[in-house]
TIVEXMI-919921 format. One record per residue: x, z, y of N, C-alpha, C, O in turn. Coordinates in steps of 0.001 Angstrom, whole numbers, padded with zeros to 6 digits, always signed. Example, Ala and Ser with C-alpha at 12.3 -4.5 7.8 and 13.67 -1.06 7.14 Angstrom:
+013190+007800-005690+012300+007800-004500+013200+007800-003300+014236+008465-003319;+012850+007080-002250+013670+007140-001060+012900+007870+000030+013409+008039+001138;
END
This chain:
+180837+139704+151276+180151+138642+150524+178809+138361+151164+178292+139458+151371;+178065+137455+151544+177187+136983+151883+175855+136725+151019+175739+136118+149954;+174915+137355+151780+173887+138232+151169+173249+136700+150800+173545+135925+151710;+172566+136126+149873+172107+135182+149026+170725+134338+150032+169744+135024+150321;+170770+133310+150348+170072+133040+151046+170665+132561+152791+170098+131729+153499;+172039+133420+153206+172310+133229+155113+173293+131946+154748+174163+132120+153894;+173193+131008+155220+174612+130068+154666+174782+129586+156137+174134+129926+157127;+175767+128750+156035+176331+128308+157462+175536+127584+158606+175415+127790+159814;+174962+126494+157579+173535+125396+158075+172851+126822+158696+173202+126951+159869;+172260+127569+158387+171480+128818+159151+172155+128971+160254+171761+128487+161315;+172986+129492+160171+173698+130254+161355+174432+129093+162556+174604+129429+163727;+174768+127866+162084+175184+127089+162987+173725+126392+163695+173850+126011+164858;+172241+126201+162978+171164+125967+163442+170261+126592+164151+169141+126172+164442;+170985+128117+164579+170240+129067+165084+171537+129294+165882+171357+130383+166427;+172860+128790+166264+173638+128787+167503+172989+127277+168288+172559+127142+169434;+173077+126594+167541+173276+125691+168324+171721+125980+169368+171709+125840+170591;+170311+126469+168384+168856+126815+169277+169080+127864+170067+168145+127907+170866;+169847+128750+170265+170441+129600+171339+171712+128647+172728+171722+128936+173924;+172134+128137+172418+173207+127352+173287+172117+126009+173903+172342+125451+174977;+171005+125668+173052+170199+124966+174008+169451+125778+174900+169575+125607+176112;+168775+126546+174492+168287+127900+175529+168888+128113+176529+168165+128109+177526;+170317+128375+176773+170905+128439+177810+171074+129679+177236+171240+130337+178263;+171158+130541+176255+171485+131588+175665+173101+131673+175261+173814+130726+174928;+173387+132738+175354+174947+132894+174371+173735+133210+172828+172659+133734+172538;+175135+132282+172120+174796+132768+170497+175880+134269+170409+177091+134071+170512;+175513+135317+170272+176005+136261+169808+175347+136625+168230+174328+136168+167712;+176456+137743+167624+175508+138248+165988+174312+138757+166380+173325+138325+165785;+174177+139440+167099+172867+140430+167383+171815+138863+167418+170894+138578+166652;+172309+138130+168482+171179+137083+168656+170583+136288+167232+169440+136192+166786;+171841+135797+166769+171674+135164+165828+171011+135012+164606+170601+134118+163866;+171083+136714+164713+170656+137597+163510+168849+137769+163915+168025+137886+163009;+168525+137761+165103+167392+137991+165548+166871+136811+165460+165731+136913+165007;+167291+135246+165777+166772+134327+165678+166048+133845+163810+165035+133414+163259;+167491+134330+163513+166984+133850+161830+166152+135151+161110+165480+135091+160081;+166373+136205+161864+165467+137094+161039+166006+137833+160157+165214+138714+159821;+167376+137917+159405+167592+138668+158588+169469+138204+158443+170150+137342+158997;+169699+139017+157665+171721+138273+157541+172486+139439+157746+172065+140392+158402;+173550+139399+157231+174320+140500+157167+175108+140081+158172+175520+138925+158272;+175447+141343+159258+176662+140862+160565+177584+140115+160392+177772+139108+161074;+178885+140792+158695+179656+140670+158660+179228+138874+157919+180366+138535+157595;+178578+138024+157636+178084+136520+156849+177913+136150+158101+178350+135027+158355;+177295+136871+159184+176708+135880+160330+177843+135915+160865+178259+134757+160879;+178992+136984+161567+180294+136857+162099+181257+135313+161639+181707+134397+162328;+181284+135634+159951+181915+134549+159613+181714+132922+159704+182662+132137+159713;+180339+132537+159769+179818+131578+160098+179318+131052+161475+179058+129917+161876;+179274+132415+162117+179850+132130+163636+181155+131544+163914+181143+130343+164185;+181962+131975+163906+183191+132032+163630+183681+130309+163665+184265+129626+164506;+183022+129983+162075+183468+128466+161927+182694+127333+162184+182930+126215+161727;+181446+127736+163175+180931+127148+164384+181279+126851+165458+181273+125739+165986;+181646+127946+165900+182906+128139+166972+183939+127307+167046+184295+126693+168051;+184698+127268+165399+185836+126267+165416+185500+124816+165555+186138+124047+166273;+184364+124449+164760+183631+122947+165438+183403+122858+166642+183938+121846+167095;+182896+123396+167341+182769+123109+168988+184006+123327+169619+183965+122713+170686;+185187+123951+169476+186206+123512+170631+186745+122658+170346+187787+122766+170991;+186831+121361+169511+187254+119778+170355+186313+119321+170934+186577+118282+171538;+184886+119808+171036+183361+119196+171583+184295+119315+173289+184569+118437+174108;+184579+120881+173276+184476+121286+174513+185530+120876+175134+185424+120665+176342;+186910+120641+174417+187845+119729+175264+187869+118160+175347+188646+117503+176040;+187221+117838+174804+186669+116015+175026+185715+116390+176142+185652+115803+177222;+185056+117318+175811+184158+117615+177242+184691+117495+178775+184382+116780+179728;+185685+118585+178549+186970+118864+179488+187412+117211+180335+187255+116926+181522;+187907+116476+179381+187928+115006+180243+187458+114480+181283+186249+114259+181347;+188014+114274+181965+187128+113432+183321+187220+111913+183244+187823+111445+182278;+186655+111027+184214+187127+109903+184398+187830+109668+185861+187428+110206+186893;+188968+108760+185775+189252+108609+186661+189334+108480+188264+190115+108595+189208;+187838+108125+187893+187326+108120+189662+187297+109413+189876+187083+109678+191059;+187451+110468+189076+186936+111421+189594+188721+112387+189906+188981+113487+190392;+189326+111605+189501+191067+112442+189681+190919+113420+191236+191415+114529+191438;+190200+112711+192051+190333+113511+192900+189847+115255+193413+190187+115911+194397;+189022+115551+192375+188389+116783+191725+188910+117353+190881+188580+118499+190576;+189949+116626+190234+190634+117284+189000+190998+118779+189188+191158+119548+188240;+191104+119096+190387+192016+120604+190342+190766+121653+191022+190926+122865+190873;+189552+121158+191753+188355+122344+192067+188244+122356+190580+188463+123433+190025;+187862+121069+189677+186997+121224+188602+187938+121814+187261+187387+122270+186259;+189251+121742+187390+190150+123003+186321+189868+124160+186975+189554+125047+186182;+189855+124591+188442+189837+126224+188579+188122+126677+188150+187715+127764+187738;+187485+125631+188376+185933+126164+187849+185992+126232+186491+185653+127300+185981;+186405+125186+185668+186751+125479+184454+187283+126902+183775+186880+127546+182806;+188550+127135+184877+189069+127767+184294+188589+129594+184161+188537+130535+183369;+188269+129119+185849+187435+130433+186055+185784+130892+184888+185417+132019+184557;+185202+129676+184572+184334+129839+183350+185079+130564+181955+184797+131485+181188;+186326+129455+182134+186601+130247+180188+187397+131680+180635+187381+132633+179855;+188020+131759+181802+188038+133340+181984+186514+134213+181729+186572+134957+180750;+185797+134218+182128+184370+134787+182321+184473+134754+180615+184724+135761+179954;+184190+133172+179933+183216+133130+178466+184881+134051+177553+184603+134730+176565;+185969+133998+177852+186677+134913+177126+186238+136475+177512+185933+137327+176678;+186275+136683+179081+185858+138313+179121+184817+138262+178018+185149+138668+176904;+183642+137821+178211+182418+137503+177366+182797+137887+175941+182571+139038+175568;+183374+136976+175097+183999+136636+173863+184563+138120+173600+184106+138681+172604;+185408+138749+174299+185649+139759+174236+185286+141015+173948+185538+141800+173033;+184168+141055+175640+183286+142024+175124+182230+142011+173874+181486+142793+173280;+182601+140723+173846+181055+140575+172439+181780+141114+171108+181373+141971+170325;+183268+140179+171068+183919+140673+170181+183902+142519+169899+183677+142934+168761;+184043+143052+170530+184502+144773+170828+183004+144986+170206+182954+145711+169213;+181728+144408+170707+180613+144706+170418+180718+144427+169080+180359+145274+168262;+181251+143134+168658+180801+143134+166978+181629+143520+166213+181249+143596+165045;+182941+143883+166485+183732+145052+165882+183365+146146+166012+183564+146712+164937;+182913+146836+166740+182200+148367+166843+180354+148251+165683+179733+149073+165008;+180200+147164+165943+178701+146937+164991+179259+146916+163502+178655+147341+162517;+180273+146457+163517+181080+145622+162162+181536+146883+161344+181525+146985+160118;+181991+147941+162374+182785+149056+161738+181779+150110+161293+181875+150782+160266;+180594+150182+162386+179017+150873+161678+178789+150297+160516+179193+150874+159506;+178222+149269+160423+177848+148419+159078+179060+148807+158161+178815+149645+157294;+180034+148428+158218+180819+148887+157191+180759+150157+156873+180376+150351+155719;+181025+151172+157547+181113+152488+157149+179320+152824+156687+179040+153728+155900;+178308+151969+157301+177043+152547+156601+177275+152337+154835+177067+153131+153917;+177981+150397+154821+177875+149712+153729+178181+150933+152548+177554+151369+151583;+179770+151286+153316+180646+152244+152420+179783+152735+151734+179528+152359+150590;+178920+154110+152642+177997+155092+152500+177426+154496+151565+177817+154820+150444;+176430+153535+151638+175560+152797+150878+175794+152339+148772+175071+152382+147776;+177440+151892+149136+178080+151595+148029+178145+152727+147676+177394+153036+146750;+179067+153819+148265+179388+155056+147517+177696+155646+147081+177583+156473+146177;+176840+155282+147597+175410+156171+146721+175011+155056+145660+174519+155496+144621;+175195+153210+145806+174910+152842+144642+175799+153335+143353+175523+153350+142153;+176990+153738+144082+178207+153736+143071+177452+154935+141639+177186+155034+140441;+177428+155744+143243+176790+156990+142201+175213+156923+141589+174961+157795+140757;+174484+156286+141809+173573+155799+140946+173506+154924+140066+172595+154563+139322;+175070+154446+140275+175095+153049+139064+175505+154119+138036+175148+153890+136880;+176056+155020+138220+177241+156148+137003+175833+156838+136782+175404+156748+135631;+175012+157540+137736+173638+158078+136936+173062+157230+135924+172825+157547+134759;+172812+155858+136617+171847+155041+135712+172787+154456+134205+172320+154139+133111;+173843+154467+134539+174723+154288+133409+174865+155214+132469+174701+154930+131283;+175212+156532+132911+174986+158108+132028+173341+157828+131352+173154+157537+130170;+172568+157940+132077+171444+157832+131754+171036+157206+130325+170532+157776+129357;+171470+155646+130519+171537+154474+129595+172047+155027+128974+171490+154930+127880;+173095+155822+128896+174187+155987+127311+173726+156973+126480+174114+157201+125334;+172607+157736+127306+172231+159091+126759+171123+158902+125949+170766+159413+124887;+170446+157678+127006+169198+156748+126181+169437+156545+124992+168705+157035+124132;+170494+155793+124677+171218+154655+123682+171677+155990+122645+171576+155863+121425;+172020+156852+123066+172091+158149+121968+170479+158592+121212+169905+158674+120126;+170324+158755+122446+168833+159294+121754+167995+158438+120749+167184+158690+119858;+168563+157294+121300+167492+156179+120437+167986+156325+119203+167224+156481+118249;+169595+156287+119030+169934+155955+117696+169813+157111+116730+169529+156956+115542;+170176+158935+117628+169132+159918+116885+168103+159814+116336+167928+160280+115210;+166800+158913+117282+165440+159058+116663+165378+157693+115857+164272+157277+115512;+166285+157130+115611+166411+156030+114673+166748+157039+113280+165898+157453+112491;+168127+157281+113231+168405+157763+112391+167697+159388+111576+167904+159775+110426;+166883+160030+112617+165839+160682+112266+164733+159873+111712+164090+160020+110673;+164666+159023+112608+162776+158383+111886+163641+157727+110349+163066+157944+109282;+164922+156991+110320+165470+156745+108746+164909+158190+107799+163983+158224+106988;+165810+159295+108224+165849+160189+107415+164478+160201+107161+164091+159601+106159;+163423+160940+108092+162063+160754+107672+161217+160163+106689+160439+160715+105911;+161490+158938+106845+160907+157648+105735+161685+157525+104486+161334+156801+103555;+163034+158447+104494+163397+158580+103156+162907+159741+102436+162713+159703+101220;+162710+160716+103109+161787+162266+103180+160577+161852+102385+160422+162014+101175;+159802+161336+103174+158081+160765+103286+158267+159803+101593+157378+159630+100759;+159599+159366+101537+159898+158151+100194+159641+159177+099069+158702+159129+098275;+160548+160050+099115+161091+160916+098021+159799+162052+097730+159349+162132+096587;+159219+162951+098882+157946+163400+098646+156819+162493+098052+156267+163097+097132;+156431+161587+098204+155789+160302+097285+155763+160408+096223+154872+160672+095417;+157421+160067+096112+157939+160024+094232+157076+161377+093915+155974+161549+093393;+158189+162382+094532+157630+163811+093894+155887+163822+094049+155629+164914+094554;+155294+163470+093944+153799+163472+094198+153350+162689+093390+152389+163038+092704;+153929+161388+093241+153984+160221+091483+154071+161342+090474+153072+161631+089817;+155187+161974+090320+155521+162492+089224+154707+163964+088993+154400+164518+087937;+154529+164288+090104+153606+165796+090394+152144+165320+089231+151706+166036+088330;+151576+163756+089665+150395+163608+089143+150495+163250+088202+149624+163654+087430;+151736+162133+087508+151850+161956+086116+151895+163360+085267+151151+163675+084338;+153022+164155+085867+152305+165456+084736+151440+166307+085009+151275+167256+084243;+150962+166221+085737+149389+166769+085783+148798+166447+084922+148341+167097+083982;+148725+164836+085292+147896+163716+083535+147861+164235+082319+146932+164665+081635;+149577+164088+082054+149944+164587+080780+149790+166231+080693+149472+166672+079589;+149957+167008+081583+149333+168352+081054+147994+168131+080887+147608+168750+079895;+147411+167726+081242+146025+167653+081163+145437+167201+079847+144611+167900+079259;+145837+166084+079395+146029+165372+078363+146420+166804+076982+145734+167277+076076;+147438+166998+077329+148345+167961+076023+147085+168959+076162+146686+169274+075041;+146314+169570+077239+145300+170608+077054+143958+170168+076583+143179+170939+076022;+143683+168831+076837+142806+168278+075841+143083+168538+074681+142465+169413+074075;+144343+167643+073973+144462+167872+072794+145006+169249+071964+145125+169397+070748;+145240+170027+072860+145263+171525+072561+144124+171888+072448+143856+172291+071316;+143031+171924+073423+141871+172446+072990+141020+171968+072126+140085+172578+071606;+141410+170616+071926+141053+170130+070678+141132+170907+069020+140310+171179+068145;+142187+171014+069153+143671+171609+068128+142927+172975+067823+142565+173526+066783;+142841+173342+069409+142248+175401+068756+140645+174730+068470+140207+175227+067433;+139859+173952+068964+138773+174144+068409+138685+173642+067080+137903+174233+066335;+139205+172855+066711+139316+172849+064849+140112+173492+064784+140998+172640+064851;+140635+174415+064696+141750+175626+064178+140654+176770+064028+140375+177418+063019;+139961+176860+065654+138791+177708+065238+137316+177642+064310+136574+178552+063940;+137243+176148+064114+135904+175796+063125+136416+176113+061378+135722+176258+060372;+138015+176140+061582+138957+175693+060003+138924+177936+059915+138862+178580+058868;+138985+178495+061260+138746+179528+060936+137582+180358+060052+137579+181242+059195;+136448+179420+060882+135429+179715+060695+134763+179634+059586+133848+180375+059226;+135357+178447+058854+135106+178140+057787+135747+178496+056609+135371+178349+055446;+136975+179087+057152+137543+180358+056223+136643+182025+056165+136371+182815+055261;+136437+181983+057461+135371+183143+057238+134355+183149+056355+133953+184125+055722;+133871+181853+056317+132610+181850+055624+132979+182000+053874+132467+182827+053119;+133904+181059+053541+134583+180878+052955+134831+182295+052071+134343+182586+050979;+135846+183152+052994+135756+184289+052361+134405+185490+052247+134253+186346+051375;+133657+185241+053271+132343+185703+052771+132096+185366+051381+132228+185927+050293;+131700+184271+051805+131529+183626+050091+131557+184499+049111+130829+185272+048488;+133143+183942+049213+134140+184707+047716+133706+186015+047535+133415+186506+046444;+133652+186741+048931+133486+188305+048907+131814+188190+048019+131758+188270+046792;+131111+188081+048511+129988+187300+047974+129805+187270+046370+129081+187963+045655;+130776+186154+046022+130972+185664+044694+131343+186774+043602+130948+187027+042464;+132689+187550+044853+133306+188858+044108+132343+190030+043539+132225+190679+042500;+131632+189919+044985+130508+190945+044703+129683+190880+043317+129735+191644+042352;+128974+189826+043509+128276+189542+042335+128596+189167+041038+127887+188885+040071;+130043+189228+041230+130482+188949+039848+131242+190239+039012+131768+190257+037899;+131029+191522+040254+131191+192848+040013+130052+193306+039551+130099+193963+038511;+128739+193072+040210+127762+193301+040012+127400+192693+038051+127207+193327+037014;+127453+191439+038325+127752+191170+036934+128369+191938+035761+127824+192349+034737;+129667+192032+036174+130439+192890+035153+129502+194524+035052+129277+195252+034085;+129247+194605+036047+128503+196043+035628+127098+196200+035490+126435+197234+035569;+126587+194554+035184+125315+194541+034152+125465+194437+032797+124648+194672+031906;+127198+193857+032705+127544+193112+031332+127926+194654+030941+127954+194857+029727;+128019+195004+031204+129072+196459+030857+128043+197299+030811+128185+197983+029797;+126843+197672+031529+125581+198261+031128+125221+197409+030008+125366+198208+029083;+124789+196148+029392+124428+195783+028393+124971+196224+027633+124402+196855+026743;+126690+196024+027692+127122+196119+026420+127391+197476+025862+127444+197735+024660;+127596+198530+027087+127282+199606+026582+125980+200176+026020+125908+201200+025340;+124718+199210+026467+123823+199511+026338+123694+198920+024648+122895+199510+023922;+124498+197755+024076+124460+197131+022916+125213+197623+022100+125196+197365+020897;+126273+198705+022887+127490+199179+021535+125753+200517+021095+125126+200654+020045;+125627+201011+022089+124702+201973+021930+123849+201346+020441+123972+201690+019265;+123063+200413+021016+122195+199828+019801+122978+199714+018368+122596+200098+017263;+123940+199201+018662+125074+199090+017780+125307+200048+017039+125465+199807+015842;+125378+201108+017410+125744+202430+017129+124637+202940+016016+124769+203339+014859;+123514+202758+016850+122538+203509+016474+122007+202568+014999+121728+203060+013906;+121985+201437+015293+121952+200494+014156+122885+200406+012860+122634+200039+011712;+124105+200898+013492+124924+201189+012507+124542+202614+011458+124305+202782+010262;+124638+203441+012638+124096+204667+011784+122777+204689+010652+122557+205184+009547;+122010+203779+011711+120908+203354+010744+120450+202489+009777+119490+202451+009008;+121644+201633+010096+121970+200836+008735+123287+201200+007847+123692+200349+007055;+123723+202008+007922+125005+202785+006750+124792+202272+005558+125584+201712+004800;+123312+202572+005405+123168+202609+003776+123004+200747+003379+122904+200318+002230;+123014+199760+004812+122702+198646+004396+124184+197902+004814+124438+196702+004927;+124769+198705+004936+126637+198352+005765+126420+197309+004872+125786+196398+005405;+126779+197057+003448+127428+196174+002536+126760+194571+002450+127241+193494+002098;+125251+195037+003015+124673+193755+002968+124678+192921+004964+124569+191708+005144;+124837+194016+006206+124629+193352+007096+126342+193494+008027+126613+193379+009223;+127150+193766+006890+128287+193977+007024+128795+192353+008240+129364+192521+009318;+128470+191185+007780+128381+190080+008319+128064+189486+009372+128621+188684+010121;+126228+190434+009289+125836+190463+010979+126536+191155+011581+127032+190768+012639;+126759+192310+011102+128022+193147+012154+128744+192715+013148+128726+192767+014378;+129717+192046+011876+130996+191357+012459+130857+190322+013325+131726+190143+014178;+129538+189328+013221+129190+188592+014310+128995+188950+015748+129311+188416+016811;+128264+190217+015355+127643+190389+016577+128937+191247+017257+129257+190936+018405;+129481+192028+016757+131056+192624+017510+132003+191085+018123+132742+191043+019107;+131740+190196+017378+132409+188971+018035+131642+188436+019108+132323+187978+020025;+130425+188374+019236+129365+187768+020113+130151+188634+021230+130919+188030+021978;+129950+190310+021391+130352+191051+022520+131882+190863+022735+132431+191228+023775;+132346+190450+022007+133846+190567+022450+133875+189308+023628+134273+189397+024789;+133163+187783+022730+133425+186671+023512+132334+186933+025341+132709+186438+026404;+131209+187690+025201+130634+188058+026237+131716+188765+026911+131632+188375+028076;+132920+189789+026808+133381+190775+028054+134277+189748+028059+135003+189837+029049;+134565+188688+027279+135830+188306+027698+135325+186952+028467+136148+186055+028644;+134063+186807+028897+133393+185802+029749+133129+186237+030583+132750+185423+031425;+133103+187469+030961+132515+188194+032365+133757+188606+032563+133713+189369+033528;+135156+188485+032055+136587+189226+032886+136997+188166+033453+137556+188447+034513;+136974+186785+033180+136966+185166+033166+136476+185051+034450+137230+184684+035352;+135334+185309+034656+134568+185277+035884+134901+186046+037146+135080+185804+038340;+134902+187296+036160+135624+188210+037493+137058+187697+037901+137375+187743+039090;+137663+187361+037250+139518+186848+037815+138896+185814+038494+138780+186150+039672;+138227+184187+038195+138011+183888+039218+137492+184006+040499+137845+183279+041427;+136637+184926+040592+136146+185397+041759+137227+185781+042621+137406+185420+043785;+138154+186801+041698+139245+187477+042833+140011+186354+043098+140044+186190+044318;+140582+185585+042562+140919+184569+042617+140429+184098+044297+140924+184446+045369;+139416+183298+044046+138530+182970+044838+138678+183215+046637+138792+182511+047640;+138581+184913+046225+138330+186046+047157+139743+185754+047882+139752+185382+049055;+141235+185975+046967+142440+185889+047809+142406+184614+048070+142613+184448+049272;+142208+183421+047394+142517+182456+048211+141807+181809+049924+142279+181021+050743;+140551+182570+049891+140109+182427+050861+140506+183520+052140+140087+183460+053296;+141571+184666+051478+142034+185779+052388+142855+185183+053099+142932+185265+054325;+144027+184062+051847+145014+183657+052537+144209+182349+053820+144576+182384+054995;+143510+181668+053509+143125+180644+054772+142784+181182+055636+142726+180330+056522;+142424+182302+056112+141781+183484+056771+142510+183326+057851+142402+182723+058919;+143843+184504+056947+145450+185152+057511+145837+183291+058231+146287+183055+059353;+145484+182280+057175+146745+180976+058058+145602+180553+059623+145957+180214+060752;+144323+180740+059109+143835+180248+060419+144018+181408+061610+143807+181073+062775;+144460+182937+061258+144450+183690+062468+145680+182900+063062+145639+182471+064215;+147157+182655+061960+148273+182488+062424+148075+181058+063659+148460+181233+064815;+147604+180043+063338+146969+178771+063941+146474+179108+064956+146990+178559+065930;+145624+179833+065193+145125+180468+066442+146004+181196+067170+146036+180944+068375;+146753+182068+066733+147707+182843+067557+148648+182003+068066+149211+182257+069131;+149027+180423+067022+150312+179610+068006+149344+178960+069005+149988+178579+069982;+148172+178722+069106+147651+177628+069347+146808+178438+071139+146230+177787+072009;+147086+180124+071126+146773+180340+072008+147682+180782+073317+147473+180919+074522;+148719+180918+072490+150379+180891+072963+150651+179314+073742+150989+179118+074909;+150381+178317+072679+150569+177301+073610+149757+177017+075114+150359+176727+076148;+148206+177172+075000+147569+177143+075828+147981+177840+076728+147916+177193+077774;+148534+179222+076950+149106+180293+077739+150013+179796+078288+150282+180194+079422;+150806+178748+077675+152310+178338+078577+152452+177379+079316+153228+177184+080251;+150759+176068+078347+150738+174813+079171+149848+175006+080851+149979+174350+081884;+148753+176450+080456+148400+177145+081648+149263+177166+082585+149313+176481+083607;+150175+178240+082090+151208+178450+083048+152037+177727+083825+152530+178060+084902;+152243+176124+082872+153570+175167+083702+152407+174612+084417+152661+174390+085601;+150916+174252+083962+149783+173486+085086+149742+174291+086179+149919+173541+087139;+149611+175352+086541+149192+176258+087602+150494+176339+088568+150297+176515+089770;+152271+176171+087905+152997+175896+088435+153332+174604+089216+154213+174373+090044;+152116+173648+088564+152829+171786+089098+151563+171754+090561+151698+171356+091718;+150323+172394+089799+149122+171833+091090+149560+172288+092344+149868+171578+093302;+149574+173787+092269+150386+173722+094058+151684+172561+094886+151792+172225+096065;+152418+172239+093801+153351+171359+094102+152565+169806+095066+152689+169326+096192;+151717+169471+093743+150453+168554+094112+150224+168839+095631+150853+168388+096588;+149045+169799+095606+148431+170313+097121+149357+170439+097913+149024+170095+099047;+151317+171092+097750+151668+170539+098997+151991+169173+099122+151703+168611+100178;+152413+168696+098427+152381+167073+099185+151661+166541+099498+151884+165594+100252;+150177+166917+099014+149270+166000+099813+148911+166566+101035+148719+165731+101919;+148771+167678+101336+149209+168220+102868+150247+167478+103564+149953+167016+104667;+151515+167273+103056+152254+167011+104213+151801+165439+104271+151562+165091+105428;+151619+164368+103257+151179+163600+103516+149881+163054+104655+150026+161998+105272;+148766+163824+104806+148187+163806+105576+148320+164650+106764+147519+164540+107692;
END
């Protein structure tokens, strides 16, 4: 095939500037005149140069008549020339078959190493075309990776929020649980308080009144002889003390009263506190489980 660029116009325009020279056009020449061309493109277009010039050269061949009498020096000179330009033709031929059969067998050589660099560069390409669609389908997987760690990192921080949130309102929760304690403490101070003094009470009322049965007593004894006339005050005044212990036992039940009901808010605010520190303990526990989760994704993210 003929290398892109040698065409016939070349090669018949660079015989014919050799055949004016007084040169033979041979390949070697030809090839030297134009500068570049593959033997086997310049052979062929030699070739059908060649075939245009032999009717040149037998119209050439013609004589004219006057000249019949030369006809037979000027065939043996003739002939003796195209003997010579065939030896010529010959040897050139042998020359460009022996050039023809180098070039070819280099070409061979040449083909057989593109061959094998076309199968490298082809292996190559296919291995490319693998790899690419690996690091395609890796960089996919990746960005679904990088997708899904995200989410998990959305959701890592939404409950973070909401733990955070639930420990607000937990610590909310125990700190009025603990003020509702506190105020049961006081509360039962109080009462204890109230109890106290309403013990204390009873055992002023109870010193009085022992101190009044006493008077009583002694008044009685000392009024015996006037029983019939203060018989009346008597009976009042035994009613006065009756309605007095039974106003200071009145007092005392409410106090105890008092006293347990503020035991029991006591006992419900320890119970309140004990759920309320249980919860904190567990919402601790699931927060301290989510933040590392947090910190790694934002590591791998950055």
């Amino acid at each position: 095939m003929a290398r892109p660029g040698i065409t016939f116009e070349m090669v018949a325009h660079a015989a014919d500037t050799l055949v004016g020279r007084g040169e033979k056009p041979t390949i070697q020449a030809i090839r030297a005149e134009i500068g570049t061309g593959s033997p086997n493109t310049i052979h062929r277009h030699l070739q059908q140069w060649r075939a245009t010039q032999a009717p040149a050269e037998r119209q050439a061949a013609k004589l004219p008549d006057e000249l019949a009498s030369a006809l037979a020096q000027e065939i043996e000179r003739q002939a003796s020339a195209a003997r010579a330009e065939a030896e010529a033709d010959a040897l050139d031929a042998r020359q460009t078959a022996d050039s023809l059969a180098e070039t070819g067998e280099a070409l061979e050589t040449e083909a057989d190493a593109l061959r094998e660099q076309i199968e490298l560069v082809t292996a190559e390409r296919d291995e490319a075309e693998r790899d690419r669609s690996e690091a395609r389908s890796l960089i996919e997987g990746f960005r679904a990776q990088v997708k899904q760690l995200e989410q998990q990192r959305d959701d890592a921080r939404q409950e973070l929020a909401e733990a955070r949130n639930r420990i607000t309102t937990l610590t909310e929760q125990r700190d009025q649980e603990h003020n509702a304690r506190l105020d049961a403490q006081r509360d039962t101070k109080a009462a204890e308080k109230v109890r106290v003094d309403a013990e204390r009470a009873q055992a002023v009322a109870m010193a009085k009144l022992e101190a009044a049965q006493q008077q009583a007593a002694e008044r009685l004894d000392a009024l015996k002889s006037e029983q019939q006339g203060r018989k009346a005050d008597t009976d009042a005044h035994k009613q006065a003390m009756a309605d007095l212990r039974n106003e200071w036992r009145e007092r005392l039940t409410a106090a105890e009263k008092q006293a347990q009901d503020a035991q029991s808010r006591a006992q419900e605010a320890d119970k309140a506190k004990a759920k309320a520190e249980v919860r904190a303990e567990a919402l601790a526990a699931r927060l301290n489980a989510i933040e590392p989760r947090d910190v790694s994704a934002n590591t791998e993210q950055g």
